[in-house]
N, C-alpha and C positions, 0 to 999 in steps of 0.2 A: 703811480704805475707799478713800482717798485709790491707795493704792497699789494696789490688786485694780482700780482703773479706769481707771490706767495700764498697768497688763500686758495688759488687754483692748485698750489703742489699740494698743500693741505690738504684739501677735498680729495687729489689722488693718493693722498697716505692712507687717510681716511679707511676710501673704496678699497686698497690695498689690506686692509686686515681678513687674514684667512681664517676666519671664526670656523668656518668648516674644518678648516686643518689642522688648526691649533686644537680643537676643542677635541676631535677623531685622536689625534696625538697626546694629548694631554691623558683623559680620563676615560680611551680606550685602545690606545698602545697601535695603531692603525691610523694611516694616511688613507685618506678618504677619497684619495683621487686612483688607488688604484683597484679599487673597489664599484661594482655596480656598473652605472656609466661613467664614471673615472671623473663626473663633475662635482668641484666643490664649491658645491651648492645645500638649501634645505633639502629639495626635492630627495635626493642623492643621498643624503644624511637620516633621512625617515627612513629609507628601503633597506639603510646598511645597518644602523645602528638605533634608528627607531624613535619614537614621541620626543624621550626625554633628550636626545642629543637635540633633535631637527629642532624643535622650538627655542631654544637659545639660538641658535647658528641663525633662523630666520631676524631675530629679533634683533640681534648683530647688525645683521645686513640690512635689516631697515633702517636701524639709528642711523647706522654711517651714511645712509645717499642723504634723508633727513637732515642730520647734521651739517653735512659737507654744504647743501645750499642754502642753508641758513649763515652761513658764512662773510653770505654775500651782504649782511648789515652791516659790518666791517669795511667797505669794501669805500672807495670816493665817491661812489653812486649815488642821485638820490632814488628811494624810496617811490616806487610807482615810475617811474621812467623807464622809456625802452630800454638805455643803456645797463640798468640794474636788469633789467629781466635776461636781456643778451647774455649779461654776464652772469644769471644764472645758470643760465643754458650750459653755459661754459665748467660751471661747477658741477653741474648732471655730468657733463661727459666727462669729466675729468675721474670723478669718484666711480663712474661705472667701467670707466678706460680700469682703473685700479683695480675694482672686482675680477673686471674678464683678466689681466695682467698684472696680478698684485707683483710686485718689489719684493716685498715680505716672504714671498712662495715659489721664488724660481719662475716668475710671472706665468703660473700654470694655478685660476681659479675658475670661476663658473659660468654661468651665463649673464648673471647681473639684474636676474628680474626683481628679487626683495631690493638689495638697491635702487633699482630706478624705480620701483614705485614709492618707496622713501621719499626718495629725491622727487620726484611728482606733487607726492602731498602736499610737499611747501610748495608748490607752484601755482597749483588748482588741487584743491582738495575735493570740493565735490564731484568733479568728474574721474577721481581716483578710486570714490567708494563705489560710484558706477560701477566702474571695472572690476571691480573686487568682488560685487556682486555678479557680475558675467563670469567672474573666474570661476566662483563658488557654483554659482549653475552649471556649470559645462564640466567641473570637476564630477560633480555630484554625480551627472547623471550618463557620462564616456569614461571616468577614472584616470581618464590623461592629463596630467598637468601640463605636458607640453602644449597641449590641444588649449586647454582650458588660458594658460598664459598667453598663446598665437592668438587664439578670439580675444581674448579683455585686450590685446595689444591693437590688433585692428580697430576695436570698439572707440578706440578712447578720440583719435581724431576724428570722427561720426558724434561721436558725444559733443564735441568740444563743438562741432560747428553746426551742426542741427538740434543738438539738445540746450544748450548752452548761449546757442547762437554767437560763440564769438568772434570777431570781425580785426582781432588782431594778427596779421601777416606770418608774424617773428612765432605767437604762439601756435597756428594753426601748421606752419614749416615744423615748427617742435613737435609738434605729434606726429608729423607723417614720421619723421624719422626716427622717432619711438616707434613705430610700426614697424619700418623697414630694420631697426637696430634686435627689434626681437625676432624676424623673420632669418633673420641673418645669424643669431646663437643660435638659431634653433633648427636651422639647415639638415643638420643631421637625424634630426628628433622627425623631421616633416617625410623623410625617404622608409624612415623605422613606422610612421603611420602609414604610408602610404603602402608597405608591401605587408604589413598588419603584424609587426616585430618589435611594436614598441611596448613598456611594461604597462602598465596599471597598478595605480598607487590608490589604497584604499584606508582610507580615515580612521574607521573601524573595521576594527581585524576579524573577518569571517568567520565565524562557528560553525566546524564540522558536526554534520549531523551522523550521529553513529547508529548503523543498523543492528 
């Protein structure tokens, strides 16, 4: 017992590293939270300071949700039992609890979507690349990452139980509340679409055409 509630503080140490902040701080003399949309996050991290920060900072924040529930093979669980998946569950929120409320940062970080899809992968992989591909389509073709993150967040439980058909309880609860857990960082992202004041983030940086 002792030690399943250690691997749970882990995975919120984990979640807790502010690769955004440290990395804005480190090797560009700037806190990244009070910058842009003040989230530290990639998203936030490409608009401020561009390819070469946001790509480490993503990369970060995927290992750590990744990591954090892989954790759970350590754990007194066995392997394929509800009890090990619950207590993955446990590890998902716990490193994303870290991300949105790192320790490490004055509990002031981001939304927690490279994390939780991290943490995803290990759970159900294929219904992660799904959504990664919804991300990428709706990125592609609106420029809104918040947009693009809101759809692959709603997709994944539709994936999970009509594409996937799966018939487990505990797993198909665990996606609505990935829906609802990204519906809910993104509160203020969804008022900035809705009155048309949210930015647009563009992959490739537009070439003006000179007259």
């Amino acid at each position: 017992m002792i030690q399943n509630i250690l691997l749970v503080i882990i995975a919120y140490l984990l979640g807790s590293i502010p690769s955004a902040v440290w990395i804005g701080k480190r090797y560009y003399g700037i806190d990244i939270r009070e910058y842009g949309s003040k989230n530290a996050g990639a998203t936030n991290t490409l608009r401020v300071l561009g390819k070469r920060a946001a790509l480490p900072v993503f990369a970060i924040d995927f290992a750590k949700g990744f990591v954090a529930v892989s954790l759970a093979h350590f754990s007194s669980f066995y392997q394929g039992s509800d009890p090990m998946f619950t207590f993955k569950i446990g590890l998902i929120a716990a490193a994303v609890l870290g991300h949105i409320f790192p320790v490490f940062a004055n509990f002031r970080g981001g939304k927690g979507v490279a994390t939780l899809a991290g943490a995803v992968l290990a759970v159900h992989p294929a219904a992660v690349i799904l959504c990664l591909i919804t991300f990428l389509v709706v990125l592609v073709f609106t420029k809104y990452v918040s947009l693009a993150s809101i759809t692959a967040g709603i997709m994944f439980p539709i994936y999970i139980v009509f594409v996937f058909q799966e018939r487990s309880p505990a797993l198909i609860v665990f996606s609505c509340i990935v829906t609802l857990l990204l519906l809910f960082t993104h509160r203020k992202n969804v008022k900035r679409l809705l009155t048309g004041t949210e930015s647009k983030t563009y992959l490739i940086k537009q070439r003006r055409i000179r007259r």
